[in-house]
Backbone bond lengths (Angstrom), bond angles and torsions (degrees), N, CA, C in turn:
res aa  C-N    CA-C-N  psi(-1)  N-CA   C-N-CA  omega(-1)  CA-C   N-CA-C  phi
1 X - - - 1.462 - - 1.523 109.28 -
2 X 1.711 109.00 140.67 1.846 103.35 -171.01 1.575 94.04 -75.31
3 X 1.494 102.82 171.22 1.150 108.59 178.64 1.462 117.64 -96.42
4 X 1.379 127.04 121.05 1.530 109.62 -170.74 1.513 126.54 -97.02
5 X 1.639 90.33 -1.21 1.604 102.25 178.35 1.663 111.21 -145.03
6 X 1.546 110.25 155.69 1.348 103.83 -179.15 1.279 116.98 -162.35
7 X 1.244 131.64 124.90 1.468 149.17 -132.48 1.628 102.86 -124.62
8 X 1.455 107.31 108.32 1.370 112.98 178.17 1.661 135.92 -114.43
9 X 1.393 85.19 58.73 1.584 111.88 178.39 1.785 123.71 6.87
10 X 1.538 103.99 -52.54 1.500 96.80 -173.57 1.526 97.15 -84.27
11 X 1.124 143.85 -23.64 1.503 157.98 152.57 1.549 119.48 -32.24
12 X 1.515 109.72 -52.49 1.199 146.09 -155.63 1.754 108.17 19.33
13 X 2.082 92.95 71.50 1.221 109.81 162.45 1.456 108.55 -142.85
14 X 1.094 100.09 150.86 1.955 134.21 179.16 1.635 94.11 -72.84
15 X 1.553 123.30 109.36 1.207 107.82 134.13 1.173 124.27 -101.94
16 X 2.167 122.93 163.89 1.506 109.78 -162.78 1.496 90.59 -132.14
17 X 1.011 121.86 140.48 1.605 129.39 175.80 1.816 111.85 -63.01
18 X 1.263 95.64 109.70 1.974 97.06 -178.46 1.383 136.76 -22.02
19 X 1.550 97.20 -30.63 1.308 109.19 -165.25 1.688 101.72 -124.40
20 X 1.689 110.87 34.58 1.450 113.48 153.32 1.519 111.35 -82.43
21 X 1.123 111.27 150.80 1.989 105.64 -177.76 1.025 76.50 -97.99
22 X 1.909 99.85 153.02 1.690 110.88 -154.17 1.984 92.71 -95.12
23 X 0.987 104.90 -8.25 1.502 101.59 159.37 1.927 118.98 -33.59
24 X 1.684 86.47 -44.33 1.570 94.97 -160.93 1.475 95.94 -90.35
25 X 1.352 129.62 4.36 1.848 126.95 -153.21 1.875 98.41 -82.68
26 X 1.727 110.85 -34.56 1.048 105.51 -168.71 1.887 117.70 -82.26
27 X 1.055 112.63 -16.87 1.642 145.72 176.31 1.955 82.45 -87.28
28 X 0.952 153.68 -59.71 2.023 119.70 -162.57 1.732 88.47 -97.84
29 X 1.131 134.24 -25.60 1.245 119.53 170.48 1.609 114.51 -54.27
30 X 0.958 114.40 -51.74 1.649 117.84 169.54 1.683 102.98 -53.09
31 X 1.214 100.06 -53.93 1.219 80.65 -169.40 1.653 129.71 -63.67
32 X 1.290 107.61 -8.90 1.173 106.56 -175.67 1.474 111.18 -103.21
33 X 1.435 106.93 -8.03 1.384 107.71 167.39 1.251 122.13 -59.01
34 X 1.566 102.75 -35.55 1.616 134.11 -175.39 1.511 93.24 -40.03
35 X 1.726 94.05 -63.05 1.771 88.18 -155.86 1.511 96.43 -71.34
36 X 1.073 141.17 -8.52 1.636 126.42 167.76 1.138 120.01 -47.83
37 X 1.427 116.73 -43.64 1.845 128.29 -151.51 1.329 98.68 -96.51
38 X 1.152 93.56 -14.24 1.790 89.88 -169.82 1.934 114.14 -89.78
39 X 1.237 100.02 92.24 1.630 91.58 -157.56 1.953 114.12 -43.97
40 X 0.936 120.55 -43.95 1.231 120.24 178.31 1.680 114.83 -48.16
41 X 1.239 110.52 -32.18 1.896 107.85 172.04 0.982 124.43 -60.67
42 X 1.997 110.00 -61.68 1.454 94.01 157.72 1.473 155.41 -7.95
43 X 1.308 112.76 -70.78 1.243 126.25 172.01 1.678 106.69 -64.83
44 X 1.569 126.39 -33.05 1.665 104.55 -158.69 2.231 79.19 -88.15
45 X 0.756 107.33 -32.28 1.796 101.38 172.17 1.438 119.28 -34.48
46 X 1.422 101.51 -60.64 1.818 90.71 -166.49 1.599 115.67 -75.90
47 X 1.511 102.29 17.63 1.961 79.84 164.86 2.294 78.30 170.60
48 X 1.700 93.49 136.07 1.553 90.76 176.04 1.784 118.00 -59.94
49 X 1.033 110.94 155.62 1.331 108.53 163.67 1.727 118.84 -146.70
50 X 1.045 141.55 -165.66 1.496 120.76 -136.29 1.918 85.13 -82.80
51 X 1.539 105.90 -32.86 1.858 111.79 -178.42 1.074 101.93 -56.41
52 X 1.248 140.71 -30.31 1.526 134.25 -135.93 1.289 100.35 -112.07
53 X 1.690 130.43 -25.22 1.460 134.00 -164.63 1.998 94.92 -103.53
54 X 1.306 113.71 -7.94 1.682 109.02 169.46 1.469 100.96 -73.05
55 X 1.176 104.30 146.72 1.597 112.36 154.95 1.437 121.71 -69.51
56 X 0.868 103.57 -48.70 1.968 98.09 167.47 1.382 128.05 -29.78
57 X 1.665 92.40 -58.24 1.128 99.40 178.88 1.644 126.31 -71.55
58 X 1.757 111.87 -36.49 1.385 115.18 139.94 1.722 145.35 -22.02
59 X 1.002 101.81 -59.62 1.499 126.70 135.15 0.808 143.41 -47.36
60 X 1.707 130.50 -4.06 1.443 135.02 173.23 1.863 90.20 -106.08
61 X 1.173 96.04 -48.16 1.784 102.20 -171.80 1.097 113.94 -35.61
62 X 1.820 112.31 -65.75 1.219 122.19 -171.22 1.529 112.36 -58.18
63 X 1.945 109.12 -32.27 1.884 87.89 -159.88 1.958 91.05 -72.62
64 X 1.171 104.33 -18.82 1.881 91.80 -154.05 1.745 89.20 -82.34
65 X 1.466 144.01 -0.53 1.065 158.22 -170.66 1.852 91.52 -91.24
66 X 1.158 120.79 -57.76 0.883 124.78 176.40 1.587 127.74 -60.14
67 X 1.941 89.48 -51.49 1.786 83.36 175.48 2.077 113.58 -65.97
68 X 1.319 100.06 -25.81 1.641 99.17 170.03 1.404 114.17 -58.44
69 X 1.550 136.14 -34.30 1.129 137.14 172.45 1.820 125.99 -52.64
70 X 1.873 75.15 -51.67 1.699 81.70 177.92 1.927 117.69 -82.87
71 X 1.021 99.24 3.12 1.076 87.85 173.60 2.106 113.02 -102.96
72 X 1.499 90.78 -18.55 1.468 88.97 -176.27 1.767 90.65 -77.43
73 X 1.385 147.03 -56.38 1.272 145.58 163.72 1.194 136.61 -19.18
74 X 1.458 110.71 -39.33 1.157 123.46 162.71 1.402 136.76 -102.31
75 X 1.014 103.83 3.40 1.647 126.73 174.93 1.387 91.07 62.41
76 X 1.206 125.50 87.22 1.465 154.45 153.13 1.830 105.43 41.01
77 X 1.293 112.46 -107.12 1.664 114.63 157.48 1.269 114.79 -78.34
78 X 0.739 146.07 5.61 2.056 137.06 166.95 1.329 118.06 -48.83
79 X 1.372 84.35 -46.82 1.747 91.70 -158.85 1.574 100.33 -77.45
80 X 1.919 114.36 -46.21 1.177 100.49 -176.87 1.679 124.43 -66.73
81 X 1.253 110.88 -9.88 1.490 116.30 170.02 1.480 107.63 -69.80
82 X 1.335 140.72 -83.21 1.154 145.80 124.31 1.423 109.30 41.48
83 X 1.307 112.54 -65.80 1.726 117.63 -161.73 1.668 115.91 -90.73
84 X 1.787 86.25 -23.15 1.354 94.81 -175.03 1.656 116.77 -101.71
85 X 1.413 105.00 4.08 1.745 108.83 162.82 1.297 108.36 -74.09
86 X 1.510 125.80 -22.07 1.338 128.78 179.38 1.416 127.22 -102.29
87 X 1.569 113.84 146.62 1.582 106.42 167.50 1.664 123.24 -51.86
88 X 1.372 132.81 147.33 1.165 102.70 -164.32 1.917 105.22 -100.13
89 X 0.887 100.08 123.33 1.497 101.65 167.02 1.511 124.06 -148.46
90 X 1.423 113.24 171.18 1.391 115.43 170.77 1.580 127.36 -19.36
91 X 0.944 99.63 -63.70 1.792 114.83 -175.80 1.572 117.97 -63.01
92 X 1.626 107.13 -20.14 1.182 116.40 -162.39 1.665 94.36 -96.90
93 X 1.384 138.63 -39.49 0.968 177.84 162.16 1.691 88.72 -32.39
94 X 1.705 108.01 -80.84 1.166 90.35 178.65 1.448 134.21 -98.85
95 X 1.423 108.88 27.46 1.941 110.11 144.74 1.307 105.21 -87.79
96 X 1.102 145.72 -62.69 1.741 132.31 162.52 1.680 87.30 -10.09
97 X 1.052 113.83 -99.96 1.987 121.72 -136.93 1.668 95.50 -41.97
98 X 1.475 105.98 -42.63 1.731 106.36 -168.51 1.672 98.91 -72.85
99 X 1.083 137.86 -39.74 1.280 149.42 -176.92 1.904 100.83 -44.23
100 X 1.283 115.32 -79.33 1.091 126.61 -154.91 2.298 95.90 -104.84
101 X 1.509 107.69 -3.85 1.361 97.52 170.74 1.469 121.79 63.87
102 X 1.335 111.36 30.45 1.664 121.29 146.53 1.641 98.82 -104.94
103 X 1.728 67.39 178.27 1.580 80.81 -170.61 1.157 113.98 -102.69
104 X 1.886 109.44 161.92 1.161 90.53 -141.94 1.826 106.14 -91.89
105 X 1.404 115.67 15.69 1.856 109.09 162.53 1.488 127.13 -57.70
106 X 1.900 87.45 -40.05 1.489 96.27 176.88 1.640 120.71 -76.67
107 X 1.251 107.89 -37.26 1.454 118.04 156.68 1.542 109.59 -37.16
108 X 1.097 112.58 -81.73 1.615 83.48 -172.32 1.502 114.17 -96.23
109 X 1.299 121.67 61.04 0.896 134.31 155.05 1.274 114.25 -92.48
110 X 1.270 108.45 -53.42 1.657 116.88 178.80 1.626 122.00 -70.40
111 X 1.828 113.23 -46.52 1.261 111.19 154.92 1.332 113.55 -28.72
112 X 1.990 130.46 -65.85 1.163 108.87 -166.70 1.207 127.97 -81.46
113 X 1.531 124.51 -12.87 1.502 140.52 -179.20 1.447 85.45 -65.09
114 X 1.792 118.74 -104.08 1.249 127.81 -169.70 1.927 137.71 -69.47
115 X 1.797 103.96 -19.66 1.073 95.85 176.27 1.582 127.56 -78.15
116 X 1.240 140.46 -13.11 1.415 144.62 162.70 1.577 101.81 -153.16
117 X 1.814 84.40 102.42 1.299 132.97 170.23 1.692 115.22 -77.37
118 X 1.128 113.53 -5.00 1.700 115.34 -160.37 1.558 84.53 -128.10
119 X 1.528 135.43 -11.29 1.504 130.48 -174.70 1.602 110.10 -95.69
120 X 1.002 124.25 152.81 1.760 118.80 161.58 1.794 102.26 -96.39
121 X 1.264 91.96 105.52 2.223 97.29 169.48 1.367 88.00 -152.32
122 X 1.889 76.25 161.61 1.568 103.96 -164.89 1.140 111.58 -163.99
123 X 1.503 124.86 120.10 1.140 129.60 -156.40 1.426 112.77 -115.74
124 X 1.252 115.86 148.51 1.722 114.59 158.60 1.200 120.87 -122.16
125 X 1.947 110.58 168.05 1.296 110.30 174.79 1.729 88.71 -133.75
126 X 1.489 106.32 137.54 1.564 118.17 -178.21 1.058 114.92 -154.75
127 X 1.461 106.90 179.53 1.365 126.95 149.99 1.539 117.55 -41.18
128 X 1.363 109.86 149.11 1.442 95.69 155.25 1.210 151.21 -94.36
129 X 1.536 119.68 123.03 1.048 134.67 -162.92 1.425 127.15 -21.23
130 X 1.451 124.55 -34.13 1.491 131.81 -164.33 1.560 86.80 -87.68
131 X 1.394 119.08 143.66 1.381 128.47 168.88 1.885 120.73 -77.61
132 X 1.731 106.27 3.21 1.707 118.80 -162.10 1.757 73.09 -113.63
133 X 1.347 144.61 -9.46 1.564 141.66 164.53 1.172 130.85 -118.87
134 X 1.414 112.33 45.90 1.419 106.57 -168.04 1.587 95.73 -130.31
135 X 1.227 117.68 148.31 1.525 117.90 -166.57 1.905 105.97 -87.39
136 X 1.476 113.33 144.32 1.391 123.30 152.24 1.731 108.40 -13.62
137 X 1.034 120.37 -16.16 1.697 96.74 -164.03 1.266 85.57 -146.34
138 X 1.284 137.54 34.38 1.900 135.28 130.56 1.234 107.60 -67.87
139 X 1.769 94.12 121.91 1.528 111.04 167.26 1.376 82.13 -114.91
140 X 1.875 85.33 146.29 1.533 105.52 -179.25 1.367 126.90 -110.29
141 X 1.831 96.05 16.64 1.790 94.20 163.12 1.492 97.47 -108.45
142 X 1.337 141.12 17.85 1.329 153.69 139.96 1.757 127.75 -112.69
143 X 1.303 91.14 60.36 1.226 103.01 172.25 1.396 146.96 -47.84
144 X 1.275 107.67 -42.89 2.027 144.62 -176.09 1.484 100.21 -118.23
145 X 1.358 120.58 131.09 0.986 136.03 124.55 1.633 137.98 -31.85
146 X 1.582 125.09 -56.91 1.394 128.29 150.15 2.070 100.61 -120.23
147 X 1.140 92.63 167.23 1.099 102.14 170.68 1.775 103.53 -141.99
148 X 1.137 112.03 81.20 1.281 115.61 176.38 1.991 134.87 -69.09
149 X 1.044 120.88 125.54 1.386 130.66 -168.92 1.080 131.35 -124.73
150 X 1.662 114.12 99.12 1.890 101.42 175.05 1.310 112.37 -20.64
151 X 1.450 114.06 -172.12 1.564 144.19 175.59 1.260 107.38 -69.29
152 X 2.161 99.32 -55.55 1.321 123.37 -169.40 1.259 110.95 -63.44
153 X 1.090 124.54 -61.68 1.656 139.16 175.79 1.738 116.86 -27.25
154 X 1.847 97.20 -58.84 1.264 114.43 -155.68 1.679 81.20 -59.18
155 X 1.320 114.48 -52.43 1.485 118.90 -153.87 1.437 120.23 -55.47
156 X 1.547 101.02 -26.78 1.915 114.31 -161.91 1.935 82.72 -124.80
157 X 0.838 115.23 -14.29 1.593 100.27 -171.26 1.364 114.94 -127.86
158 X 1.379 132.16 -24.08 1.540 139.77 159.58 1.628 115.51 -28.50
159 X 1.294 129.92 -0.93 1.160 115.89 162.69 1.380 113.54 -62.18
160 X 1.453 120.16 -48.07 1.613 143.40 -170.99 1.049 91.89 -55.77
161 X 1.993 109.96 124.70 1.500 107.53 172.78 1.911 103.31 -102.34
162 X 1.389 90.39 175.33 1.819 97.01 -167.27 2.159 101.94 -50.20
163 X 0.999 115.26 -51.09 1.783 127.18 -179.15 1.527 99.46 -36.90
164 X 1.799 103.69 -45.31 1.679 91.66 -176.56 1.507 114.37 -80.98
165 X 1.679 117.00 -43.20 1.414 97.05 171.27 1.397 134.27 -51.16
166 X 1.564 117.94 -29.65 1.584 118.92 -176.44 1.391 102.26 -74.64
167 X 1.564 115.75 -34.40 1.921 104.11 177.75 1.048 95.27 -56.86
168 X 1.330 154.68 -24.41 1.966 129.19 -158.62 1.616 77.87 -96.65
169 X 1.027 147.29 -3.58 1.379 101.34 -172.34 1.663 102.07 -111.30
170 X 1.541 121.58 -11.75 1.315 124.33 147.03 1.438 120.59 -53.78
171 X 1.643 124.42 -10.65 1.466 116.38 170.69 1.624 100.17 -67.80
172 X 1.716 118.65 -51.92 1.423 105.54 -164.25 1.511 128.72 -111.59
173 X 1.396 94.20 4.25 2.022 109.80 169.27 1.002 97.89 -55.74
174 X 1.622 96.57 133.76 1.288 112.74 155.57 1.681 128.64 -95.79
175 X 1.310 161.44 -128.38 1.354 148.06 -163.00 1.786 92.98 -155.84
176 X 1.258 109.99 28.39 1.401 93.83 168.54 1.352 114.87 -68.08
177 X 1.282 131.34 152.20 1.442 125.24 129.68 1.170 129.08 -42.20
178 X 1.013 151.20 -30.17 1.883 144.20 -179.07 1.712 89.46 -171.18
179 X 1.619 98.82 153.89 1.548 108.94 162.83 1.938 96.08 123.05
180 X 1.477 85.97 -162.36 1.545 90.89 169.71 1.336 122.49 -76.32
181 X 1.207 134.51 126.24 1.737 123.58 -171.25 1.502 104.15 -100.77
182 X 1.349 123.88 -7.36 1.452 135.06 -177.30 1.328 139.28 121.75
183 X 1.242 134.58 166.12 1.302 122.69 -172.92 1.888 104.67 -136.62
184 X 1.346 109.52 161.48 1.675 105.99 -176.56 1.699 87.18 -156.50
185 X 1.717 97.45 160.75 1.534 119.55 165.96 1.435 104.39 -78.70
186 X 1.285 130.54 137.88 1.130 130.26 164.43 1.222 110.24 -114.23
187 X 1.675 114.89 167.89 1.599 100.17 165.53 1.908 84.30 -132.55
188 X 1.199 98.00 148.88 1.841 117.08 173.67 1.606 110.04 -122.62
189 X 1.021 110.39 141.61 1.661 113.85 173.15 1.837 82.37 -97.55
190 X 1.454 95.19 149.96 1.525 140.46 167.95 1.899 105.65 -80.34
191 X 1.083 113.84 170.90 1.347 110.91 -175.84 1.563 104.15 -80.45
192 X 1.196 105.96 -22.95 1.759 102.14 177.43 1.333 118.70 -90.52
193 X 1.453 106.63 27.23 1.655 114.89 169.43 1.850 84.30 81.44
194 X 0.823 155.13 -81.29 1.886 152.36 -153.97 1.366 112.81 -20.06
195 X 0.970 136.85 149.14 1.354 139.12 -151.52 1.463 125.96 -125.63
196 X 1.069 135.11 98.33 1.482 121.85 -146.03 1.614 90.16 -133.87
197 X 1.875 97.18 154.44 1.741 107.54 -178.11 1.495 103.23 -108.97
198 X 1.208 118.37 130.10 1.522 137.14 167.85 1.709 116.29 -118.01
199 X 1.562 82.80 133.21 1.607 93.32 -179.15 1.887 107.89 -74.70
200 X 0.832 92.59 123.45 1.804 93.67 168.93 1.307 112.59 -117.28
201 X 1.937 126.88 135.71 1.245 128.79 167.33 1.369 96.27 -148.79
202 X 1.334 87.13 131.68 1.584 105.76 159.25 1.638 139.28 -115.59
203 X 1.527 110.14 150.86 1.607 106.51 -151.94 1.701 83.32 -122.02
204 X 1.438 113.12 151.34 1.340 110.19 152.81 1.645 120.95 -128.16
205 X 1.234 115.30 131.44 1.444 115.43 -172.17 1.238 116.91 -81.29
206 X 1.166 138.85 -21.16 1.632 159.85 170.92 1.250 127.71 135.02
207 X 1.463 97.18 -7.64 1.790 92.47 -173.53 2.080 78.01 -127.19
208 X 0.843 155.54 -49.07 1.723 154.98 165.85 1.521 131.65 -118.55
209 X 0.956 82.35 152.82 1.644 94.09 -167.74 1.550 102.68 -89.62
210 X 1.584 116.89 114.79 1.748 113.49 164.13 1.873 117.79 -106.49
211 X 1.411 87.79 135.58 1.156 89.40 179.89 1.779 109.93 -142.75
212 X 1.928 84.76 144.12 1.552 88.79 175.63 1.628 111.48 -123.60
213 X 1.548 122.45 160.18 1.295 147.90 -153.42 1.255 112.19 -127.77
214 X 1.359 131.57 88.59 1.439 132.15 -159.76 1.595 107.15 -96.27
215 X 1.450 127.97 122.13 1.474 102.61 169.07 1.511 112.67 -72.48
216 X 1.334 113.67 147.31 1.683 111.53 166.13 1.564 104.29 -129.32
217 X 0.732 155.92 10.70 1.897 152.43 136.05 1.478 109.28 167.68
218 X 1.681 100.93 156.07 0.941 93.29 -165.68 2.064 114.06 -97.35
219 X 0.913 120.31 164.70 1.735 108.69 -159.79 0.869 126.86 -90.26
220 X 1.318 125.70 136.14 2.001 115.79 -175.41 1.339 116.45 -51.87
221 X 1.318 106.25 160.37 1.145 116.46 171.95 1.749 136.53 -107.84
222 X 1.430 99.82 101.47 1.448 91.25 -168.26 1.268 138.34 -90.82
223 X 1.079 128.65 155.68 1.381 138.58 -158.51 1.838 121.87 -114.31
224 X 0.863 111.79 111.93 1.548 101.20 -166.58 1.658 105.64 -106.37
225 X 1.823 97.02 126.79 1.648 99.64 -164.04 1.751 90.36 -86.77
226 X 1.161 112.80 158.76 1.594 117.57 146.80 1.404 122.50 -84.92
């Protein structure tokens, strides 16, 4: 992946790749602030060393670079208080992003990662759903871009791979160009076969379609006498 941002410690300046949309400028600026504050980056920054050329260790930088971002972005607990007085949906999603001025992928990205921890939701970001709006270069065993998942979800619902969540939302998209494209009851089996109904709606902004998957209970079980 190119690099779209880059942090030059003895400088202590942010450069941003030209052709980032400045949507994304305030999300790698954080992030690179991240690796500022974080005393241990510093030092593996100004020159590789045998830690710094592993991927592991690559990989630790960036996520805690990241969690420093989101927390300077969101003003630490605010937001998750904030997100979690509310049901979570679309609309709510985007007064958060306009509220505090991220955007709104990462917005509900974090709502569904950290703001309700005790719920099963799961969100996507895609193509759009209607097959009369989908561009020349949708492949459809890569459907989504992220496919984001509570804790809860991943744990009781992670069987479901990303191909099956985007088919439910081709049952009820509609072919708008931008706006709400629709919402439906679903029902999902759990990994223990149990059967539970989730609200799904999806929004499209013009260039992807986001959508979130609410659990609302899970369903009796019926029994048929002779």
């Amino acid at each position: 992946m190119a690099t779209k941002a880059l942090y030059l410690p003895d400088q202590k300046r942010i450069l941003l790749d030209k052709d980032l949309p400045k949507l994304k400028h305030r999300w790698n600026e954080a992030h690179e602030v991240g690796h500022n504050i974080i005393p241990w980056h510093v030092g593996m920054m100004l020159g590789d060393t045998e830690q710094t050329l592993t991927p592991a260790c690559h990989e630790i930088m960036e996520a805690e670079a990241n969690c420093a971002a989101g927390q300077l972005l969101f003003l630490s607990e605010r937001f998750l208080e904030e997100a979690a007085s509310e049901a979570p949906t679309i609309d709510v999603v985007q007064r958060l992003s306009g509220r505090l001025g991220n955007t709104i992928t990462s917005t509900m990205w974090r709502l569904i990662d950290q703001a309700h921890r005790d719920m099963p939701l799961v969100a996507l970001v895609s193509a759009h759903p209607h097959p009369a709006r989908r561009k020349a270069t949708f492949d459809p065993a890569n459907p989504c871009r992220y496919c984001i998942q509570s804790p809860l979800f991943r744990e009781r619902f992670g069987g479901l791979t990303e191909i099956e969540l985007f088919a439910i939302t081709t049952g009820y998209a509609g072919a708008q160009r931008g706006g709400p494209l629709g919402q439906s009851d679903i029902i999902l089996p759990d990994r223990n076969g149990s059967r539970h109904s989730f609200r799904f709606e999806t929004f499209f902004n013009g260039h992807e379609a986001l959508t979130i998957g609410v659990w609302q209970r899970e369903m009796a079980i019926s029994v048929s006498v002779a």
